[in-house]
N, C-alpha and C positions, 0 to 999 in steps of 0.2 A: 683333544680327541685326535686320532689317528687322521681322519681324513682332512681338518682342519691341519693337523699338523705339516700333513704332503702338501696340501697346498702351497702353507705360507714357505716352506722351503722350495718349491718349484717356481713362486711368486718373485722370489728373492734371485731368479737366475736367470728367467728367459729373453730370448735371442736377441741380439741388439750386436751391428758391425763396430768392430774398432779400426786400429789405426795398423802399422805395419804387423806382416806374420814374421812367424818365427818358423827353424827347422822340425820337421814332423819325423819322431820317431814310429816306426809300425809296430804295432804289439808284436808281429810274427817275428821279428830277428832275434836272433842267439842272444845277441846283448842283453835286448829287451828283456826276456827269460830270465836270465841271470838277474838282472835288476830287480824283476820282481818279485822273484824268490828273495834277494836279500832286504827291497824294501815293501812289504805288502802294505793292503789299502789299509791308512791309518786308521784307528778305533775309533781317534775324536773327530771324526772328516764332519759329523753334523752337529760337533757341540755348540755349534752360535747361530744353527736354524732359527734361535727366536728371534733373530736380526728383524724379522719381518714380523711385526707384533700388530693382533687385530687393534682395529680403530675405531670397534663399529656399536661401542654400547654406549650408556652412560650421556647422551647429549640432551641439548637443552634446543626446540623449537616453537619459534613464534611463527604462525601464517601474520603476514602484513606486512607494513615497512617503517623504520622508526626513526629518528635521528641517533648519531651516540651509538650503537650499538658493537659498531667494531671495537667498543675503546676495554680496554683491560679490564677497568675496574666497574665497568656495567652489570648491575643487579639482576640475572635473569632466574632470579631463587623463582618467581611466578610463572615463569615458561614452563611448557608439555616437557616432561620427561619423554625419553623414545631412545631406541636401538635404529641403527643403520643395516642394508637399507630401505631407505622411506620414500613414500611416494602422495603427497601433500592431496593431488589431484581427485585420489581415488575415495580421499576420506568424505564423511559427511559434512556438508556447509555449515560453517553456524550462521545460528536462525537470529533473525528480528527478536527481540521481546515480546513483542507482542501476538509475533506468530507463532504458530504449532510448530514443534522439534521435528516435524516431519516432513512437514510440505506445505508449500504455500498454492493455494489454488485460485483460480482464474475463472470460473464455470466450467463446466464439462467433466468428463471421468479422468483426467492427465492432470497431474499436478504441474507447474511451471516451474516449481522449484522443490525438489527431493533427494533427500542422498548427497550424491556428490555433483548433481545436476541444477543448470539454472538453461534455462529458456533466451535469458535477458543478458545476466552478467556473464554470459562465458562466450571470449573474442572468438576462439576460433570455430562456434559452433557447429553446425555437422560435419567439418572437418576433423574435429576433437571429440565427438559425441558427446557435444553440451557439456562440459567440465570447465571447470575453471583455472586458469593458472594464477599469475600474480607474482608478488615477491615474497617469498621466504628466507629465513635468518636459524640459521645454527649455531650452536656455541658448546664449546663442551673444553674443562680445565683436565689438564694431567701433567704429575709429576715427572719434573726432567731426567731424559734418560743420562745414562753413562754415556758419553762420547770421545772414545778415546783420541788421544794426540793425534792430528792427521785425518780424524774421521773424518766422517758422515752421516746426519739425520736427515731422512726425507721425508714429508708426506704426501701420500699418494693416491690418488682419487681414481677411483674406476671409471667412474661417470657421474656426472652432475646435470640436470636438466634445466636451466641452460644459463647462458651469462651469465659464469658464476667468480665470486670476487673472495680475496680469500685473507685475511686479515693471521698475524699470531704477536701475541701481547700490545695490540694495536699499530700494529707494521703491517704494510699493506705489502703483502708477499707476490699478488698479479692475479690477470684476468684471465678465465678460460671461456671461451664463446660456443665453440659445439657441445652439443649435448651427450655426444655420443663414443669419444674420446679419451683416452686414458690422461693422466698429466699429475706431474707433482713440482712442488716447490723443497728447495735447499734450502732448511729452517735450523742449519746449523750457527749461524750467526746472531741468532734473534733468540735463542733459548738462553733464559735467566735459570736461578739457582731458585730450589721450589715448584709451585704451580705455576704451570703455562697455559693461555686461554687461548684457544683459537676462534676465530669466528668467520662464519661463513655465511655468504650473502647472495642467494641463487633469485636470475629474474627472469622468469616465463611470463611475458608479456608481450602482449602483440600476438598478432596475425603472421606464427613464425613456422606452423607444420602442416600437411596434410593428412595425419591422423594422428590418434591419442600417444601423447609422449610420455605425459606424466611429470611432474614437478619436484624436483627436489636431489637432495641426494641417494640416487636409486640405486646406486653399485657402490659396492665396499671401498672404504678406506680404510689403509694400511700405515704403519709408521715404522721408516725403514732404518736402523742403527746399525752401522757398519765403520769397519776399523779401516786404519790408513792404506792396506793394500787391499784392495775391494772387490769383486762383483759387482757393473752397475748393474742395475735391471734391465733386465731384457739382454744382458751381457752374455747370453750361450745362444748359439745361433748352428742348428745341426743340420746338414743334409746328406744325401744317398745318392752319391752319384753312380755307382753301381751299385746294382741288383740282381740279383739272380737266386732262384731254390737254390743251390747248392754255395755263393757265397755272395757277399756283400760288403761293401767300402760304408763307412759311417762317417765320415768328416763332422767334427765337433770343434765351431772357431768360438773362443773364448776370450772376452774381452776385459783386460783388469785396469781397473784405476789405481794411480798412485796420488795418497796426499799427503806423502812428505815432500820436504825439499830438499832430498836426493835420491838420484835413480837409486833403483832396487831391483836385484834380480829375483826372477823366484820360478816357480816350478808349476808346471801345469799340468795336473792327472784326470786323465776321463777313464772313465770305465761304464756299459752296460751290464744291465740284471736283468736276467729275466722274469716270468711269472712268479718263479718256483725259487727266488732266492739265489740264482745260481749266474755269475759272474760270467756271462757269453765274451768280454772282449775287453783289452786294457791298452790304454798307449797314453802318454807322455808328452812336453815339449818344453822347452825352457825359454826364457825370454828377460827381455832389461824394459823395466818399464819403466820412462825418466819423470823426473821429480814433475808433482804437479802434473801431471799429463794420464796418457793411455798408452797402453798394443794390445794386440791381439795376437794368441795363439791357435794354432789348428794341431788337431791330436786328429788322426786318422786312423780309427778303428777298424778291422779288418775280419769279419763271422762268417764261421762255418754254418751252413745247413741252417741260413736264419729261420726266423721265426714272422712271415710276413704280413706286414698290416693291408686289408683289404676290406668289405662292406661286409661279408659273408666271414673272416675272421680278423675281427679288429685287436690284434695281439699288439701291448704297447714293451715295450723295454724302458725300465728307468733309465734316464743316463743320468752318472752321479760323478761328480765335478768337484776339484780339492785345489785348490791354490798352498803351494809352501814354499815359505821363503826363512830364511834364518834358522832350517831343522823344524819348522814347525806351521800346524794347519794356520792362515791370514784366513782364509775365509771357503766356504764350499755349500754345495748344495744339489738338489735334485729336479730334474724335469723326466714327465714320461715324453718320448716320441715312437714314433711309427716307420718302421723300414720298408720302405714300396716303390715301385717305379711308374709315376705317371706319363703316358705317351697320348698326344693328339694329332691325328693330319686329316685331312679331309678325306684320305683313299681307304683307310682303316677304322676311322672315326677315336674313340676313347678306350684306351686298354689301361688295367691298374695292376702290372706286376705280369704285362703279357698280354692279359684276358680281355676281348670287347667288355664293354658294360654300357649300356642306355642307361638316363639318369630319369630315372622316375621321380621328378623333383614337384617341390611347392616354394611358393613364396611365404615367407611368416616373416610379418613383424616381431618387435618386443613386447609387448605389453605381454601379461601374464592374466588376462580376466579379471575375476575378480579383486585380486590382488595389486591391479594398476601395474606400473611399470617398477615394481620391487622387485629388484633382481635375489629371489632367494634359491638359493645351490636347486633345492630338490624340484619348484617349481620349471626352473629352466631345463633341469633333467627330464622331466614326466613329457613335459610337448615334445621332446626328441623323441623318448619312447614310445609314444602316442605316434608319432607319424612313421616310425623303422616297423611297428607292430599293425598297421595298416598298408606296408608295402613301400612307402619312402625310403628310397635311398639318397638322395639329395637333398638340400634346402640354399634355398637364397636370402641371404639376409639383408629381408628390405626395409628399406633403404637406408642401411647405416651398420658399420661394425655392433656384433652384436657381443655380448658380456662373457667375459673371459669360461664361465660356468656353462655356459651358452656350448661354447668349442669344447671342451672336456669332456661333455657328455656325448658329442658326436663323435670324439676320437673312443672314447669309450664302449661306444654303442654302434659303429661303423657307418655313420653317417656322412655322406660325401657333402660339400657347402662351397658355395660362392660367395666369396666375404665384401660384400659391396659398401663401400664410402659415402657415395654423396645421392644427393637425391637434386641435386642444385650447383650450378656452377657461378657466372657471374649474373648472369639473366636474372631479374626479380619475377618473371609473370605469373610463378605460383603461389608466394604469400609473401610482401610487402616488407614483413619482419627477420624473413628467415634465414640460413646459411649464406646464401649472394652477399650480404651485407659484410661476410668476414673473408670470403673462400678466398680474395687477392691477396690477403694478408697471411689466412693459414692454411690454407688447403697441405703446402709442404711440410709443416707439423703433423697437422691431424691426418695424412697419408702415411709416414713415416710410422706416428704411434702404430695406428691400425696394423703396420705389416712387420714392424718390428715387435709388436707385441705377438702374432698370431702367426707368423712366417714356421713355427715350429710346429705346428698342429696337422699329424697328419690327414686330418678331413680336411681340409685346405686344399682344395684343387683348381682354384682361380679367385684372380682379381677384378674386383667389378669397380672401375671409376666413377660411374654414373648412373643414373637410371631416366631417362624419357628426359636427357640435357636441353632445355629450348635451342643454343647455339651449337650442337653437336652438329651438324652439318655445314656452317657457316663458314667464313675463312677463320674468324676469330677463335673461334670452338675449336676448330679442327686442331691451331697451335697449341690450344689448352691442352687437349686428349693427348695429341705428343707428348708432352711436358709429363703430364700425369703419367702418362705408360713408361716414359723413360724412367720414372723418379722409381717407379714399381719394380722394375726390372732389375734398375742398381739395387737396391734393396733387398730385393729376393730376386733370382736371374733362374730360379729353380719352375717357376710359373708363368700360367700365360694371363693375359690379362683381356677384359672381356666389359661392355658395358650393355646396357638393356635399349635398345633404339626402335623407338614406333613410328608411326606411321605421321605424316605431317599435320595431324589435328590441330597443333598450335601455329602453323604456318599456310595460311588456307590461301589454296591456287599451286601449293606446291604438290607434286606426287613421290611414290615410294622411290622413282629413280634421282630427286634430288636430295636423298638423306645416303647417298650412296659415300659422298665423302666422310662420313662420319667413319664407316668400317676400316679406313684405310689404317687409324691409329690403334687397330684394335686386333689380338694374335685371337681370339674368338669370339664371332659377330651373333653379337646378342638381339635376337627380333621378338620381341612381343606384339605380339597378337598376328603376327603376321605367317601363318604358316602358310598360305596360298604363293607367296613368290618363293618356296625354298630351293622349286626345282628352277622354274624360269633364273632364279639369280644364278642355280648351281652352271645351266650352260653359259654365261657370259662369267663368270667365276669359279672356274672349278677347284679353284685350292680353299678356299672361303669354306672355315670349317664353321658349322650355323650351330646355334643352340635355340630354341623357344624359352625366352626369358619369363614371356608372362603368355596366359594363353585362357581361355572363357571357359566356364566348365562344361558349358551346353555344346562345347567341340574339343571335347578332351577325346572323343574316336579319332577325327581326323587328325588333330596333333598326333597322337600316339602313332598313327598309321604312318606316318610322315618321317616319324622317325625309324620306325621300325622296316622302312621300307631303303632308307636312305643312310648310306654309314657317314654320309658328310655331315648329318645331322644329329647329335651326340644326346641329344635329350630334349627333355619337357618340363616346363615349371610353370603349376596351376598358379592362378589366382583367383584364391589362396589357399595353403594348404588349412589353416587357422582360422577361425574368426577371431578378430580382433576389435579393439573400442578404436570407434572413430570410421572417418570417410563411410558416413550413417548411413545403412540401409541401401547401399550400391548393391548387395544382389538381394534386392525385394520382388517379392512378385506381386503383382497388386491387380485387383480385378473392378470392372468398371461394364457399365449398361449403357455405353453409347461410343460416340468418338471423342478422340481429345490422345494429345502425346504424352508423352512417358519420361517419367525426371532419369537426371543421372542419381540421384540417392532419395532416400527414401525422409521426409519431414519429421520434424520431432513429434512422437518420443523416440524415433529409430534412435538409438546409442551406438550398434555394433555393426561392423561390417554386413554381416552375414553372407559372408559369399563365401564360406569356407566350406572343405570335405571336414573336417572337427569343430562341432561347436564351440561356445567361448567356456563352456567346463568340461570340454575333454571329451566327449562321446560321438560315435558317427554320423553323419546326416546321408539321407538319399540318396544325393549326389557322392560319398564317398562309398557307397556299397557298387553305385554303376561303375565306378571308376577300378574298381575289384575285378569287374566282368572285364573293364577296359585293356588292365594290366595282366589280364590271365588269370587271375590269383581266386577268384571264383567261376563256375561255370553257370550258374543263375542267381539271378537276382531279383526283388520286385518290392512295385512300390504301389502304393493306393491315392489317387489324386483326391484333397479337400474337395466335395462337392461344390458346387458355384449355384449361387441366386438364380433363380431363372431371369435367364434374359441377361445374364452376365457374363463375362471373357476373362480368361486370365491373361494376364499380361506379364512376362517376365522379364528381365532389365537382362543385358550382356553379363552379368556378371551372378544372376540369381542361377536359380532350379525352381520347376513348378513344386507349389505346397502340397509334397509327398508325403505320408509318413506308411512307416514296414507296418500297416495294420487293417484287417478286419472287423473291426469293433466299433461298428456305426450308430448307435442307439437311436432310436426314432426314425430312422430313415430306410423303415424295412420297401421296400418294392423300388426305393430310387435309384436310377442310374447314374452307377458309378464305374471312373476310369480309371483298369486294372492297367500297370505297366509292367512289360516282365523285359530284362536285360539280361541278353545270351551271346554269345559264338555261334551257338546252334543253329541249326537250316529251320527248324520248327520246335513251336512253343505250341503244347496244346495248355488248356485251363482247366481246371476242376473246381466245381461249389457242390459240397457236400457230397460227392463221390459221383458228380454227374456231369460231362463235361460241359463247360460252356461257353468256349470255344476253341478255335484252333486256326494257327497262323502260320506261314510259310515266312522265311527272312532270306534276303538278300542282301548283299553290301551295301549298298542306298537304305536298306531301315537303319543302318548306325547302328547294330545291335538293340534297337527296341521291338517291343511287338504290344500293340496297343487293342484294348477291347473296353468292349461298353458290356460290363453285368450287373443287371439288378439286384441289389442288397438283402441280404437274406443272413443271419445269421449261421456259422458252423464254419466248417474250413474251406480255406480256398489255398488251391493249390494247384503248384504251375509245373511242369513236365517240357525239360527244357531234350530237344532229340539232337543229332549229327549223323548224317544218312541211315536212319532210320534207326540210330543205337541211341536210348536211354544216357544223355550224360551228367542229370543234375535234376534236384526237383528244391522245391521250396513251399512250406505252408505259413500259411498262416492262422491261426482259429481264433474266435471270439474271444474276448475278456467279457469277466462279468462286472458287476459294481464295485467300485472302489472299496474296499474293507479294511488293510493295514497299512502302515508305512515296514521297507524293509530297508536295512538299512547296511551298504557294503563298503568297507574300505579299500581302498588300492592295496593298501599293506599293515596289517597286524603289530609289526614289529617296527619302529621308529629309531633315530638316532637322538641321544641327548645332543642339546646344543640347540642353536635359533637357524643352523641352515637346513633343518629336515620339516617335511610338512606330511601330512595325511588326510588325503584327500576321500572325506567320507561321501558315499552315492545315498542321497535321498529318492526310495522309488514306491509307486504308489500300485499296489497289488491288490489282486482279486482275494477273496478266501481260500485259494487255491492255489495263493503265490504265484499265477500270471500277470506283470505288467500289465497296468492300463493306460494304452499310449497316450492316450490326448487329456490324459486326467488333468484339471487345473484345481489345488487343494492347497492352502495357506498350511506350509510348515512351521514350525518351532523350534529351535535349537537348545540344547542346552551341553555345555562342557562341564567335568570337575578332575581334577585329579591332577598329574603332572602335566597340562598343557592349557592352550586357551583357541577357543575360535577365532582365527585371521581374518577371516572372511568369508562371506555365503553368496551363492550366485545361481543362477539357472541359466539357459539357453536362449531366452525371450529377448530379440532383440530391440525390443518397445517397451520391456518392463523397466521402466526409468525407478529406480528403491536404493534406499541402503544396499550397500555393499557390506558394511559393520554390524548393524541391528541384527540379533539372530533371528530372524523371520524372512521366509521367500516363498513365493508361489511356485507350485511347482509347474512345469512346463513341459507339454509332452509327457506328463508322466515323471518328472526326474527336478530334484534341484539337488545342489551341494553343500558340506560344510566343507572347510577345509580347516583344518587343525594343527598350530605348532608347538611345540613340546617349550615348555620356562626354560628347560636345559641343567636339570638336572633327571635323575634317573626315575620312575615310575608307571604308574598306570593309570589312563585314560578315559572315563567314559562318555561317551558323547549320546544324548537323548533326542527323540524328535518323538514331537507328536504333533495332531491335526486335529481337527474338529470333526467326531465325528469315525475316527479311524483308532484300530488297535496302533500304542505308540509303538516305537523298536530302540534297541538300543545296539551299540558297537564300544570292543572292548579290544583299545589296543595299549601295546607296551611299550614304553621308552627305555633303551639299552644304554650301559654310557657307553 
């Protein structure tokens, strides 16, 4: 398919430095002209795009650990058949014999062991939301490729969750220890005539993360076949040193291998495309690249009246890459980039092409919900568009580079990212098992991968080394962060680099002015949670450009006010924008009839964060509609507080929201008092129930944009009247739902892609007779699929409903659960059914295109 096909040709080229440059011809000289009138871009410039050949069907996995199993001629005919990528953690346990396929229970209404959950056996418990790792073992045989004289075969792993060991025809090829990291071995030596086995031996064990990682091979592998004068990966490496609307400099450095054993000269051709097909710029370089070795060329593109990448118009240009040497195409290929100027100082704060921008940013992990941490194309695509379509223009990618699909879709969809590395440096004191154990050994690899891989991606606007490092302030730490920032800089000298630094919680007696040496290594000072010293640092700092790395949602006013107020302060990053599985139930609210303190996370069954403005199947919370009011992007908002037991308090964690939900529909609680909350700009909110008012509120800067009232319960509408000196600017209702009657049932998109990277995500929702949502409905769904596709997985928003994630059955929650749907990969049509107990069923009809 087309888009698989861009890929693997963009996969086969990106940016990676070489060795000496050569001389740069300009497209603009006479010569140049002439030249390319006599020699135009060759026809066959992409005939050996299949160099980069998927890797990701057809394998063989065992959960466990075995002896033997790397060796060649080992029997895995009884292993799970499966496509890559897989995510071990997410699937359901197997059960005892003796027990139920579903759950093992303990007394009480919680099972202890259900799904993909155990109580007992899983190490990193509410750190991981009760899942389990372990070892898992892959294997999968293919016929040997063509590798011409001089080549090259590689294989190449996107990501592996974690210590993973990598065996072919029983040759032990090496070990890769981070999880989160690209990395391939040279398996040109070890390939016999025939079938070749590979085998692959991944260990998530221990007490190695602070939240759900997911097990296995979870990002694509690639098998890469290339001839003796090469491309290596990550061999195109482009930037923009000037910019301007009316022209622009493109610098495209080009890195070739040679594997013969004699130099070889040969010819290096770039050129950009635009949208529309149409060839914006062409230049040229020549070079000697000696035997067995590298260089690198720079082709200096030079466009009129570009076309510029920004958040508001993310235009990419291909750039399309030709090596010839002997009169003929060695090797070539394509990558999109984005043409932009990014500027930061403290006196202007963040401009992209010129223009201020505040980064309306969140933090999101990896994992994908229900899906675990399977990096599938569309699922990484949708939470981009899920947060640019809620007002996101930023994201941090915590704490770990995140999946190459991950970036494509933000350059795509003009999403600005801080592509952060480590979450751990040498210091063990947050898990026992984790990154510390390797970072002295590879931190310089797995930084390198990271920005050699992602250095081309115009959403890329800074480097994050660390996030909340225990020795960041230290003397030790401090030489670390040099180290790190220098390695970043050589690497890409195009960026600044930035780490996330809190407050001394793990260092107790110290305060916020002894974590001051940490900023010194740092071109932008990252402070979570910390927006109270932005100004006091800015007068003993004034060049100290600040960013809010992480920040509580219950004062996402005062961050936004801080920044909007302050140009030294370039942005804001919630945590989190997402919910995610794992570090369980950190924003719970939980309510209690007496005294007693408050956990950091919330006991099992919590499984999921819940601290997010997007539930963990894609839909808005509370807290994301206030944060609407926050960003400007709405002028009212409101929400209805869960009533409380008499004699009861709620209680919310730093990282929850009180139990809101956008509803009027109280059954049985006609006459009790409940708390309306309405979020404005506005000077005055009055109220309305059923066209009568019932109350009315003045605001001032000190309410934080809320206006709170106590109304008695009454079925009809309630509706809020948000004013700004005395002018109407927003109003919001809400009206009763009646009794639950159908399920209705809506998918993201109608139309699918054949192939295993497209998903459709269908909405299970539970309606009146009248086709209004009933928000708190809780109603046992059913799934069923036929046609060209299969259920991936089902999930809801509950983040205590501990179930199957595979089984098609989920409760709905709030009103809402999901299928999510992937096409076999071939072309058709889809139906997917739901019904409930008790409710008319629905069904949804979508199409798979090839």
């Amino acid at each position: 398919m087309e888009r698989e096909h861009t890929l693997t040709r963009r996969e086969a080229l990106q940016g990676m430095a070489g060795a000496a440059a050569a001389a740069m011809l300009p497209v603009s000289s006479a010569g140049e002209r002439a030249q390319k009138a006599a020699n135009p871009w060759p026809a066959d410039a992409f005939a050996n795009s299949q160099r980069m050949r998927s890797f990701n069907d057809d394998w063989r996995f065992h959960r466990g650990d075995s002896p033997g199993v790397e060796a060649e001629g080992f029997d895995d005919s009884g292993w799970r058949a499966l496509d890559i990528p897989h995510d071990w953690s997410i699937e359901d346990l197997p059960s005892p014999a003796a027990e139920s396929p579903d759950a093992i229970w303990s007394g009480g209404d919680t099972p202890l062991r259900t799904g993909p959950f155990d109580m007992y056996a899983s190490e990193g418990q509410i750190a991981t939301g009760w899942t389990v790792g372990g070892v898992g073992w892959y294997r999968r045989t293919f016929d040997r490729p063509q590798v011409p004289a001089g080549g090259k075969a590689e294989l190449r792993f996107e990501g592996v969750y974690m210590n993973c060991d990598v065996w072919l025809n029983g040759v032990h090829l090496g070990n890769h220890p981070y999880g989160y990291t690209e990395f391939a071995f040279n398996v040109t030596p070890h390939l016999k005539d025939g079938k070749n086995t590979v085998a692959v031996r991944v260990n998530n064990t221990g007490r190695n993360s602070r939240w759900y990682s997911g097990s296995g091979i979870y990002r694509k592998v690639w098998l890469s076949v290339a001839g003796e004068l090469r491309i290596p990966a990550h061999g195109v490496y482009a930037t923009t040193p000037e910019v301007s609307k009316d022209a622009a400099v493109v610098n495209v450095e080009v890195t070739v291998e040679n594997g013969s054993a004699a130099a070889r000269r040969a010819n290096v051709r770039t050129r950009l495309v635009d949208a529309t097909g149409t060839s914006a710029g062409e230049a040229q370089a020549a070079l000697t690249v000696p035997a067995g070795g590298g260089a690198t060329a720079t082709c200096a593109l030079r466009l009129s009246n570009p076309q510029l990448w920004s958040p508001d118009n993310p235009h990419l240009y291909r750039a399309e890459v030709v090596i010839e040497a002997d009169l003929r195409v060695a090797d070539g290929g394509s990558l999109q980039i984005g043409v932009r100027k990014i500027e930061m100082d403290a006196a202007q704060g963040l401009r992209i092409n010129g223009e201020g921008i505040k980064l309306r940013g969140g933090c999101v992990h990896h994992d994908n919900g229900p899906l675990g941490s399977a990096c599938i194309p569309r699922a990484e695509e949708r939470r981009v568009e899920i947060l640019k379509t809620n007002g996101y223009n930023a994201i941090r990618t915590s704490h770990n580079p995140p999946s190459r699909d991950f970036l494509d879709a933000c350059d795509r969809l003009g999403v600005l990212v801080i592509d952060e590395a480590f979450d751990c440096w040498e210091a063990g004191n947050k898990n026992p098992d984790d990154y510390h154990l390797y970072f002295k050994d590879w931190w310089q690899r797995d930084l390198e991968s990271m920005i050699v891989r992602d250095r081309n991606h115009p959403c890329v606007i800074l480097w994050s080394i660390g996030n909340e490092i225990n020795e960041r302030a230290e003397p030790q730490g401090v030489e670390i962060g040099k180290a790190l920032a220098a390695c970043a800089h050589k690497l890409d000298p195009s960026r600044k680099v930035t780490a996330a630094i809190c407050h001394p919680w793990d260092h107790p007696g110290q305060t916020w002015k002894d974590m001051q040496p940490a900023f010194t290594y740092l071109d932008v000072a990252g402070y979570n949670y910390q927006w109270s010293e932005y100004e006091k640092d800015h007068a003993t700092y004034p060049d100290r450009i600040m960013a809010g790395t992480e920040s509580f949602p219950n004062q996402s006013f005062q961050n936004w006010r801080a920044v909007e107020r302050n140009d030294w302060v370039i942005g804001d990053f919630i945590w989190t924008a997402i919910d995610y599985l794992g570090e369980s139930g950190i924003g719970h609210a939980s309510i209690r009839n007496g005294p007693g303190g408050d956990s950091f996370s919330g006991p099992y069954p919590w499984f999921n964060s819940y601290c997010g403005d997007i539930d963990l199947i894609g839909n808005k919370k509370p807290q994301s509609y206030f944060r609407d009011v926050v960003w400007r992007r709405s002028k009212v908002e409101m929400a209805v507080q869960r009533p409380l037991p008499k004699g009861y308090t709620e209680h919310v964690s730093m990282w929850g929201w009180s139990d809101e939900l956008r509803s009027w529909t109280w059954p049985g609680l006609d006459g009790v008092a409940l708390t309306v909350r309405v979020y404005t700009r506005g000077d005055r909110v009055t109220l309305l129930l059923n066209g009568k008012e019932a109350g009315s509120r003045e605001l001032t800067e000190k309410d934080a944009l809320k206006a709170e009232f106590t109304v008695p319960y009454s079925p009809g509408e309630l509706k809020a009247v948000a004013y700004q000196g005395g002018k109407e600017i927003g109003t919001i209702t809400f009206t009763t739902a009646g009794k639950p009657h159908k399920l209705a049932l809506t998918p993201d998109r109608t139309k699918l892609k054949s192939g295993r990277d497209d998903l459709g995500y269908v909405m299970a929702e539970i309606v009146d007779e009248h086709g209004q949502p009933v928000p708190d409905a809780v109603v046992p769904v059913s799934f069923a699929v036929s046609g060209a596709g299969e259920i991936a997985a089902v999930g809801n928003a509950n983040p205590k409903n501990v179930a199957s994630f595979r089984q098609l059955r989920r409760d709905a929650f709030h009103g809402t659960c999901v299928a999510i749907v992937r096409p076999h990969g071939n072309a058709g049509s889809i139906e997917v059914r739901a019904e409930a107990p008790g409710l008319e069923p629905a069904t949804a009809q979508l199409q798979v295109l090839e």
